[in-house]
C-alpha positions as a Markdown table, in Angstrom:
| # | Residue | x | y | z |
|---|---|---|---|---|
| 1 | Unk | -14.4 | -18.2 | -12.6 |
| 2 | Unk | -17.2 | -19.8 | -10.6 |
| 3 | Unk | -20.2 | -18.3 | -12.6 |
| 4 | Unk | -22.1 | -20.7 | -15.2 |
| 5 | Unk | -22.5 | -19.6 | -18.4 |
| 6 | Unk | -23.8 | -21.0 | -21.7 |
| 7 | Unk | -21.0 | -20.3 | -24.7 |
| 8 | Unk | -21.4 | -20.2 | -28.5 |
| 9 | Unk | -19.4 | -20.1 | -30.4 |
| 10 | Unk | -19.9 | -18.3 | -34.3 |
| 11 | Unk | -17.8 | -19.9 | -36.9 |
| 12 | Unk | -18.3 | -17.3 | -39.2 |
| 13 | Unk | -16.9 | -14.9 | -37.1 |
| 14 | Unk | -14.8 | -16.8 | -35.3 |
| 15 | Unk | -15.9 | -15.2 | -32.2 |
| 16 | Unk | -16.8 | -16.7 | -28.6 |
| 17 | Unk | -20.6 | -15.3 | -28.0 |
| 18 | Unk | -22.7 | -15.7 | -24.2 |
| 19 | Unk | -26.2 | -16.9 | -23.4 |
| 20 | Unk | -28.3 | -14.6 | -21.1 |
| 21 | Unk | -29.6 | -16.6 | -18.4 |
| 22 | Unk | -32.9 | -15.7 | -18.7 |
| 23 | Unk | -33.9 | -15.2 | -22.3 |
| 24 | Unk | -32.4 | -15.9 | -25.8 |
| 25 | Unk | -30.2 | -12.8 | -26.3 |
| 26 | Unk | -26.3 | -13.5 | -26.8 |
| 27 | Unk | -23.8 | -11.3 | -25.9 |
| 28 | Unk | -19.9 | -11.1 | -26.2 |
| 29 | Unk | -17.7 | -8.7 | -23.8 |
| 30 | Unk | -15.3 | -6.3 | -24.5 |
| 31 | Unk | -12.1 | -5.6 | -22.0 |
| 32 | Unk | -11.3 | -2.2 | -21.6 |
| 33 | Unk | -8.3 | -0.5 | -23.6 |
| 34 | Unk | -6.4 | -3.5 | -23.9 |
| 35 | Unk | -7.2 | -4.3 | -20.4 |
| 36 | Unk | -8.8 | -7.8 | -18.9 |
| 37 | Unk | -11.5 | -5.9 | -17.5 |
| 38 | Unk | -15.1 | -5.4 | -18.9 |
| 39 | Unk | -15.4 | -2.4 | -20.8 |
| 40 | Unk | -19.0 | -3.4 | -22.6 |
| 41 | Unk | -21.2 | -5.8 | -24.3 |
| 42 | Unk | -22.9 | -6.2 | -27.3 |
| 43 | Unk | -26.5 | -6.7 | -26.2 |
| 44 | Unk | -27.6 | -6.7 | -22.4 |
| 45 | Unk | -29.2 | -9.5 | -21.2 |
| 46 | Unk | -32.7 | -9.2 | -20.0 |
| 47 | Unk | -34.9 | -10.2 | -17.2 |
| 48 | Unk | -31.4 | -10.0 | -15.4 |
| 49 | Unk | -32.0 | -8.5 | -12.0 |
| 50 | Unk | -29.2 | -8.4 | -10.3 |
| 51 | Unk | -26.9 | -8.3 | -13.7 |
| 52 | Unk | -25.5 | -11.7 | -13.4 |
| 53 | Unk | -24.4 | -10.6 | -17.0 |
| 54 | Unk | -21.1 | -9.1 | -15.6 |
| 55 | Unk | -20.1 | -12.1 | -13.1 |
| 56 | Unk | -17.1 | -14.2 | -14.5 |
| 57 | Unk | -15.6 | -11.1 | -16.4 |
| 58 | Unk | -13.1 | -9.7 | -13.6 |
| 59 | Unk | -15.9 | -8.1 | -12.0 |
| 60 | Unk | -15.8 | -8.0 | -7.8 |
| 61 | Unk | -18.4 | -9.9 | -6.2 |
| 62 | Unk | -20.2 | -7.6 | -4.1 |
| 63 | Unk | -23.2 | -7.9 | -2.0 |
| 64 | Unk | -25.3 | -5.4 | -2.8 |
| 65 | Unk | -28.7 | -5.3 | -5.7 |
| 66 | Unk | -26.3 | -6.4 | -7.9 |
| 67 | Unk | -23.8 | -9.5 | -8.0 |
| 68 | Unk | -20.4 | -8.1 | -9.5 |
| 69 | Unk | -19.9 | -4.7 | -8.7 |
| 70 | Unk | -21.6 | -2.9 | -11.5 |
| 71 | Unk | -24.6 | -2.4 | -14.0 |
| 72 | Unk | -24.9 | -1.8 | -17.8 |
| 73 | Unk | -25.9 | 1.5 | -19.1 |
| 74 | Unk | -26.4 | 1.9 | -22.6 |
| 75 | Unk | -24.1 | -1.7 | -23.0 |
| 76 | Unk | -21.6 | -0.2 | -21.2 |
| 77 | Unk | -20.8 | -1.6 | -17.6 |
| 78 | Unk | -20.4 | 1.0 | -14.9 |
| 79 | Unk | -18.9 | 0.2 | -11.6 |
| 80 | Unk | -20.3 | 1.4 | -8.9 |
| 81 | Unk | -18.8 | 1.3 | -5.1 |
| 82 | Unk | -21.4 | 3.5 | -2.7 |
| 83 | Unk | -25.1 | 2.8 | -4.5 |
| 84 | Unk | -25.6 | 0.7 | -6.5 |
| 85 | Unk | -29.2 | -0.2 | -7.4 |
| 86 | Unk | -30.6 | -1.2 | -10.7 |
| 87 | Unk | -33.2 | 1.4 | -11.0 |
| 88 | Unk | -30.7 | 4.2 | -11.1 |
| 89 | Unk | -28.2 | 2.4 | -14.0 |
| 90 | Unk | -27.6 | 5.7 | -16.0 |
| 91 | Unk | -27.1 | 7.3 | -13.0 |
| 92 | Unk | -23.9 | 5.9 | -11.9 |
| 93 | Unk | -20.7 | 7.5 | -13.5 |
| 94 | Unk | -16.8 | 6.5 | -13.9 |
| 95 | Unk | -16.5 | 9.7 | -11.0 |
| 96 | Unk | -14.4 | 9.9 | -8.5 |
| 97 | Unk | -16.8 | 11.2 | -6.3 |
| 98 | Unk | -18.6 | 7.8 | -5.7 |
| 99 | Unk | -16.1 | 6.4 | -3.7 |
| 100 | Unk | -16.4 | 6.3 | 0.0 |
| 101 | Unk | -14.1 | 8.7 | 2.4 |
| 102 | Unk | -12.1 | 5.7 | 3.2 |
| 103 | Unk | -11.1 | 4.4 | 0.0 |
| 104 | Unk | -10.7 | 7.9 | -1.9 |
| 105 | Unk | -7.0 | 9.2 | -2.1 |
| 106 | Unk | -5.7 | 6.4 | 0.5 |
| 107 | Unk | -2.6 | 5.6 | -1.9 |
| 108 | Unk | -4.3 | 2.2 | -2.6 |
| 109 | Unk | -6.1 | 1.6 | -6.2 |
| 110 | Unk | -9.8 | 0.4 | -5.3 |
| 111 | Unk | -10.9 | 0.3 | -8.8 |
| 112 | Unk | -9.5 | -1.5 | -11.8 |
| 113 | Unk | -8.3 | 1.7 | -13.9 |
| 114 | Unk | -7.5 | 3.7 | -10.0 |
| 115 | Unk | -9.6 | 6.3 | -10.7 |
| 116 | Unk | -10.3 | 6.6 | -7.1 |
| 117 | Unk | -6.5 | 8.1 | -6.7 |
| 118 | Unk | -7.4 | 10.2 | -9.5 |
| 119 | Unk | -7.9 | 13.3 | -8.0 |
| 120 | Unk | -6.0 | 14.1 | -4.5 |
| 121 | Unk | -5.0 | 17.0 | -2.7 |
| 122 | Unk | -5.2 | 19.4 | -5.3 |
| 123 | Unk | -3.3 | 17.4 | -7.7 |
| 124 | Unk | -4.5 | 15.4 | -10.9 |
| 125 | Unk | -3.3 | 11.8 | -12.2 |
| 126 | Unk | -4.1 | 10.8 | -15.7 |
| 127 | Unk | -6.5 | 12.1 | -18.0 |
| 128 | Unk | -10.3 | 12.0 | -18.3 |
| 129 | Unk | -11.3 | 12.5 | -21.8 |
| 130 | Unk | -13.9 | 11.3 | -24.5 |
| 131 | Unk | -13.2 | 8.3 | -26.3 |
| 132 | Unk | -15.8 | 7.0 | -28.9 |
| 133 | Unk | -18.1 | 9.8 | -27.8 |
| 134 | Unk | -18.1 | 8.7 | -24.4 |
| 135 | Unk | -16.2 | 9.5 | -21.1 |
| 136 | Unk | -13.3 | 7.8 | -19.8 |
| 137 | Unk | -10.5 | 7.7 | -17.4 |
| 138 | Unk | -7.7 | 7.0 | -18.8 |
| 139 | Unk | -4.6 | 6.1 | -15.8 |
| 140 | Unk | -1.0 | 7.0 | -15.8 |
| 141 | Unk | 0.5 | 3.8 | -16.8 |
| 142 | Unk | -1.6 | 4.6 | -20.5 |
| 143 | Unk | -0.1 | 8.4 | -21.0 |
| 144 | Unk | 2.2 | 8.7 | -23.6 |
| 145 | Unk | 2.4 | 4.7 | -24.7 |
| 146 | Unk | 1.5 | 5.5 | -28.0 |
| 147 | Unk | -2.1 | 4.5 | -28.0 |
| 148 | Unk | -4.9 | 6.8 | -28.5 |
| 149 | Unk | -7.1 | 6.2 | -26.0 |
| 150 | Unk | -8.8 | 9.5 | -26.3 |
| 151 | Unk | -11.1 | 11.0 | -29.3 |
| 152 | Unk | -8.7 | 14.0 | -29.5 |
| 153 | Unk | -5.6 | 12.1 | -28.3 |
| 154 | Unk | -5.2 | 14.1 | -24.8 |
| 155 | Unk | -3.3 | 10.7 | -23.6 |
| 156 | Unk | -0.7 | 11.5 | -26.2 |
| 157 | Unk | -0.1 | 15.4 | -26.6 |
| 158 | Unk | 2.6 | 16.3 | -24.0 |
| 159 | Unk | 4.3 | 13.1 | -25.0 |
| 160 | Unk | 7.0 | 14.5 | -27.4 |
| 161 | Unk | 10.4 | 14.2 | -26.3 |
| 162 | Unk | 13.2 | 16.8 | -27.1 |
| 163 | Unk | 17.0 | 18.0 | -26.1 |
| 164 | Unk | 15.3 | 20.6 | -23.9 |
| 165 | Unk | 12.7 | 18.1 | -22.2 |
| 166 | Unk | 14.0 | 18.2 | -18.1 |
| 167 | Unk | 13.0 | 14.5 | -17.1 |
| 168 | Unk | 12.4 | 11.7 | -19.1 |
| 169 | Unk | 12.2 | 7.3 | -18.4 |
| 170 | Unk | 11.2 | 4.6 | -20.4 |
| 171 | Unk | 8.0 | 3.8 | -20.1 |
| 172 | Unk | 7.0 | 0.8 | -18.1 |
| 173 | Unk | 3.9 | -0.7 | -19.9 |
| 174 | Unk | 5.6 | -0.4 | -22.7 |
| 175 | Unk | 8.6 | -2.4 | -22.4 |
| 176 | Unk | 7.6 | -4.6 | -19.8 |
| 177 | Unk | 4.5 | -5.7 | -21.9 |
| 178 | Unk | 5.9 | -5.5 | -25.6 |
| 179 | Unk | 9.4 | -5.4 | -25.1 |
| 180 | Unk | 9.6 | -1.9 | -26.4 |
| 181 | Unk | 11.7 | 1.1 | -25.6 |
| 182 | Unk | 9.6 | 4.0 | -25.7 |
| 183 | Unk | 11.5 | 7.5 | -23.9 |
| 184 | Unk | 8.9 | 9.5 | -22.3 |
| 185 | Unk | 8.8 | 12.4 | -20.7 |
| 186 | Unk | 7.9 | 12.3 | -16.7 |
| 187 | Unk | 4.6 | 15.4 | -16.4 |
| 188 | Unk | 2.9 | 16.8 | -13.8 |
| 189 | Unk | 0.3 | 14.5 | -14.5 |
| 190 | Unk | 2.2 | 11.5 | -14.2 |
| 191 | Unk | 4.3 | 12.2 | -11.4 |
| 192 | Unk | 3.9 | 9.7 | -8.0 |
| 193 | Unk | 0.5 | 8.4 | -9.0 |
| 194 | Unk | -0.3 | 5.0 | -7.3 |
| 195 | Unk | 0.9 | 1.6 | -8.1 |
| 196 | Unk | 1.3 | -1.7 | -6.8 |
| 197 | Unk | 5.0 | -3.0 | -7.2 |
| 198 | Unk | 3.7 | -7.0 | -7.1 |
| 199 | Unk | 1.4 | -6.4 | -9.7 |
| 200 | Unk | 1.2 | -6.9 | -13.6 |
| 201 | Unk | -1.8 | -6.2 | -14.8 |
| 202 | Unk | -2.4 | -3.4 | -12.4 |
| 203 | Unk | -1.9 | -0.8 | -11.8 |
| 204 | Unk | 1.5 | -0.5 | -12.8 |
| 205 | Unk | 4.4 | 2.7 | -13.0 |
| 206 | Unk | 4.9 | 5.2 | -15.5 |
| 207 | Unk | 8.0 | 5.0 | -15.4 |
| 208 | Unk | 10.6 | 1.5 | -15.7 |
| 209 | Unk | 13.0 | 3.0 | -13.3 |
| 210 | Unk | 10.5 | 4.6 | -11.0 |
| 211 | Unk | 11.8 | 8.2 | -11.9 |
| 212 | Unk | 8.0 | 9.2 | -11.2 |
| 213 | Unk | 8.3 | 8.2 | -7.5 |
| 214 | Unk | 10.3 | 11.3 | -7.2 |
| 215 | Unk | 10.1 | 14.8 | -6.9 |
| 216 | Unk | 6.3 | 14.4 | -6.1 |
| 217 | Unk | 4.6 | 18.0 | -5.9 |
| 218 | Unk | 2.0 | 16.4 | -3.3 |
| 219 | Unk | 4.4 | 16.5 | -0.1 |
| 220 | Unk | 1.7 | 13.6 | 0.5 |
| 221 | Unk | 2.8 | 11.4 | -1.4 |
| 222 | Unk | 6.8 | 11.1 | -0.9 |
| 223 | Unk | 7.4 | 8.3 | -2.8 |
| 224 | Unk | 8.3 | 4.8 | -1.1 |
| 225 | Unk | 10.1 | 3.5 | 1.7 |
| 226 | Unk | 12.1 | 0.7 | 2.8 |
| 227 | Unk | 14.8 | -0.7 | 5.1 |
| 228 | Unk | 18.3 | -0.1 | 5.3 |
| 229 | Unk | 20.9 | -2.3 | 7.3 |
């Protein structure tokens, strides 16, 4: 919203295509892991500066060398928080690392996927894997929904469910966005990561009955609070 662009559409493909501002390239975007948030494009625009490429696609606007929050590197858009320059594209990884002391581990998601709450105290939320040859962070909410999100399905390996499993819920993204029951079982990994009750898109639970709020092994994080009359 707010950022011009010129649209084509391809009948053959049936497929909504993008202009680059500055030359004749077209481009179309792809969300991230059935996600609304820019994963890649096809081509990268050139002559684009300050990658005006990435505006309009649920992309922050930021107010640094680049407009929204992030640069392409081999067509794949990188979001970057501390430095973000477009001489050092490549450079810039999905790490945890770049985010500042204020916004790491602050039980607050400051990145579309949370990898920022990723890595706390000594204790690990979600996976970071390989996925089409390339490295992703794949968050809580995606463990165990049935979707391989990872080149050798790390998302899905502890998933399996048996008389002997100790704690198990039905999995939030799954029944809230396809109206499935899926019982999974509640890991170390997926145990009081952060989430944002108001929101649907995300980042969301693990777990439909919050089950994953609770015994957290990061005293840290003691699950919520609220008032009692």
């Amino acid at each position: 919203g707010g950022f011009l662009k010129n649209v084509y559409f391809n009948e053959k493909r049936k497929r909504h295509y993008f202009k680059c501002a500055h030359s004749d390239v077209y481009y179309s975007p792809e969300t991230s892991h059935r996600t609304e948030y820019l994963d890649s494009v096809t081509s990268v625009c050139e002559n684009d500066r300050h990658v005006y490429q990435a505006c309009g696609l649920n992309t922050e606007i930021t107010n640094t060398d680049v407009l929204c929050g992030g640069l392409f590197c081999n067509n794949n858009y990188i979001r970057c928080v501390k430095n973000c320059s477009v001489d050092n594209d490549c450079s810039v990884k999905h790490d945890p690392q770049q985010y500042t002391g204020t916004n790491l581990c602050n039980d607050k998601c400051d990145s579309e996927r949370c990898i920022d709450e990723s890595d706390c105290n000594g204790y690990k939320y979600g996976v970071i894997c390989t996925f089409h040859g390339r490295k992703v962070y794949v968050p809580v909410w995606e463990i165990c929904d049935g979707h391989r999100n990872c080149d050798k399905r790390e998302d899905e390996q502890d998933c399996k469910v048996t008389e002997t499993t100790p704690h198990t819920c039905t999995h939030y993204k799954r029944k809230v966005r396809d109206n499935k029951i899926r019982t999974v079982p509640i890991l170390d990994y997926t145990r009081c990561s952060v989430f944002d009750i108001k929101s649907y898109i995300y980042p969301i639970p693990y777990c439909l009955n919050y089950l994953d709020q609770t015994n957290c092994s990061d005293i840290e994080r003691g699950g919520g609070y609220c008032p009692i009359n």
